[in-house]
N, C-alpha and C positions, 0 to 999 in steps of 0.2 A: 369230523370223522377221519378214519387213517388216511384216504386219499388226500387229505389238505396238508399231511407234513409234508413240507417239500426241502426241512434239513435233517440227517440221520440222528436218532438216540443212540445217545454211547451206552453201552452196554459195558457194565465192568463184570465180566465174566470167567470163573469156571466150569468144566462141564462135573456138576455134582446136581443132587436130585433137587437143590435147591437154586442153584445156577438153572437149570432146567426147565424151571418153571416158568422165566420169563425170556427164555430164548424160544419155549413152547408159547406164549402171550402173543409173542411179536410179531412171532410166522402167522398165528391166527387170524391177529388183528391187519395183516397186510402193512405193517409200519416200515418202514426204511431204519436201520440201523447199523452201526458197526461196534466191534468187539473188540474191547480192551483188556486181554487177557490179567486174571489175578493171578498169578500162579502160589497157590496156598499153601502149597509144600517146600514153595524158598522163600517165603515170609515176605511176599508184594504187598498182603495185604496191611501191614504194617508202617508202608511208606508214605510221607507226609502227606501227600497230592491225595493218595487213595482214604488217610484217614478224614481229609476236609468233607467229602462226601459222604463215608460211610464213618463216622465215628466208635463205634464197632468193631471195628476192623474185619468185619466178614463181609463177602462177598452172599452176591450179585447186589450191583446200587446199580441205576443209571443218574445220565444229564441228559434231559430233556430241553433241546437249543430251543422250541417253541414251547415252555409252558403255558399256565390259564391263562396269565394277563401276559403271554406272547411273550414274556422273557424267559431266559433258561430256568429251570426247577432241576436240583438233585435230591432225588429219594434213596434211602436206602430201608432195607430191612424187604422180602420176598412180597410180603401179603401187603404188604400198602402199596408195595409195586404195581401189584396185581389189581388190586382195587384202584389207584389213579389211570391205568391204563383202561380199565373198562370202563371211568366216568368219559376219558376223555374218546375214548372211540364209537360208545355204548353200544360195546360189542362185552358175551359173554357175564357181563353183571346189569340186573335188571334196575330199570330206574323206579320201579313204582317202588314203595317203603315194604311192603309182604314179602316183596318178590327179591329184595335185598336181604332183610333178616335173615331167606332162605339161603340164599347163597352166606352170606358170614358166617353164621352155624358152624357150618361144615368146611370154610377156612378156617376160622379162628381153632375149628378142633384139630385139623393138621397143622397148624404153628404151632398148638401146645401142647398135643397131644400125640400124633401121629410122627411127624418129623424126629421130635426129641425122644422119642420111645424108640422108633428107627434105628434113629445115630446110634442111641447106646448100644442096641444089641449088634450092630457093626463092629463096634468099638469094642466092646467083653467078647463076643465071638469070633474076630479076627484079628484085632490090631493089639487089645493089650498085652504086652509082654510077660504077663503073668495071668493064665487062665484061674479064673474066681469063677466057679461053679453057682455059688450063689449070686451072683452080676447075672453069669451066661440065663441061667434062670429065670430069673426077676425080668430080666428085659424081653428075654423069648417069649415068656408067659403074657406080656403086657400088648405083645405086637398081635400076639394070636386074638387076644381079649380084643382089641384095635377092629383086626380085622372084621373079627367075628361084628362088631357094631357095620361098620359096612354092609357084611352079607346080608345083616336084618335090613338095613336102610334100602337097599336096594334088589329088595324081592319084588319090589311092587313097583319101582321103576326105571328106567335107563341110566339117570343121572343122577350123582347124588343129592343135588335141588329141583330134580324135577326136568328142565333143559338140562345139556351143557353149560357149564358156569368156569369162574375160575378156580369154582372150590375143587371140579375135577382136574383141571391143569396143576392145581399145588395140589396134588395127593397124586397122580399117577408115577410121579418121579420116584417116590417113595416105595408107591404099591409094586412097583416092577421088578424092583429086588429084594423079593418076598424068599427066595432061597438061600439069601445071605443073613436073612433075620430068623433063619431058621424053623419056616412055615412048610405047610403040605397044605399046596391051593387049592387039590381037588376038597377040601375040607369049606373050602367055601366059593358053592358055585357061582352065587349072584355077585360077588366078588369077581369071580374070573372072568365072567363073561364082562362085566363092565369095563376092565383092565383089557379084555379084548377089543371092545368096541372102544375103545381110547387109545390103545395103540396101533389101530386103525387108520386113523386119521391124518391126510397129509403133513400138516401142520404140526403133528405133534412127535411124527416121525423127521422132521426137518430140523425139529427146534433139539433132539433127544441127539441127532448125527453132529449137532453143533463142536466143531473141535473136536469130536469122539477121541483123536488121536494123542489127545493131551493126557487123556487117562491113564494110556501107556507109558506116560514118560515116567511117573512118580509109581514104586509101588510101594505104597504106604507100609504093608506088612512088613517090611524088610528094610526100607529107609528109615536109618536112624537121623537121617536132618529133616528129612519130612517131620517123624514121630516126636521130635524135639520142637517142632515149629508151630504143629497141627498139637500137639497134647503138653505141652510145657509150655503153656503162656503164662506172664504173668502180667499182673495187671502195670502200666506203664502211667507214669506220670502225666 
């Protein structure tokens, strides 16, 4: 359980809704870690050291100095994070087989369904340099649709598995800037109230304050080396 780590998880972190989600994990689970900043808008995450762990090149990965069999383990990618972290605390992911389904569900739908619908409508409504009406659209429309799946999901209960899970820790980073994807929350109340009772919580206001200050320093909309770094990748040998 988290009180037996007795050496820190690196964190290879930005503070982005996906960064967030396991700087939220970590505070929860009571784990000891420290933060090895990416910073995504001067291309860290592109340097050798950071691609041996996250091949990817996106951040959050960590190194876990005590994995299963007590030697180090690097993961990378959000939701396997999230899920290694709750086998190995068995906190927030359930161990029976039912009670797991339920919680993947509703990760698996924000890795591929809520996250990436997100970004984009970030990305056509604020960042690209050329407003496409039919983008801004397409992704507006998809977030609302998104949402609207939650409100239904969570008429009838607190959580969207039922407890707190990690499926709500990877969706509240997202859910929280609903005004940037271009939503009207009073449109979904069981939505809002859950987003309330989640941004509630110690731990998830600890892990959201993480670096906050780093957000300042890049502003995407208007850095052209960020918008060249963050949207001009190409695939590297």
């Amino acid at each position: 359980m988290a009180q037996l780590q007795t050496r820190p998880i690196q964190l290879y972190y930005w503070p982005t809704p996906n960064g967030w989600k396991i700087a939220i994990m970590l505070e929860e689970c009571g784990l000891p870690y420290e933060v090895i900043p990416v910073n995504i808008g001067r291309g860290d995450q592109f340097k050798p050291d950071f691609l041996a762990i996250s091949p990817n090149n996106k951040m959050p990965a960590i190194v876990d100095p005590e994995g299963p069999d007590g030697k180090p383990i690097s993961i990378f990618e959000s939701g396997a994070i999230l899920q290694y972290l709750g086998r190995k605390t068995g906190l927030f992911y359930p161990a029976d087989e039912r009670g797991r389904i339920e919680v993947d569900q509703w990760l698996f739908w924000q890795m591929s369904g809520l996250g990436p619908m997100a970004g984009q409508a970030h990305h056509f409504r604020i960042y690209a340099p050329e407003k496409i009406p039919y983008a801004i659209e397409r992704y507006t429309n998809e977030v609302h649709r998104l949402y609207g799946v939650m409100n239904r999901r969570l008429a009838d209960r607190p959580f969207l598995a039922g407890d707190y899970s990690i499926a709500d820790i990877a969706c509240v980073g997202w859910a929280k800037l609903w005004e940037r994807q271009g939503q009207d929350i009073a449109e979904f109340p069981h939505f809002a109230a859950w987003l309330e009772r989640v941004l509630a919580r110690p731990a998830v206001k600890r892990g959201l304050a993480l670096n906050a200050e780093d957000r300042t320093k890049i502003d995407i909309a208007t850095d052209q080396q960020a918008q060249s770094v963050l949207f001009g990748q190409r695939a590297r040998p």
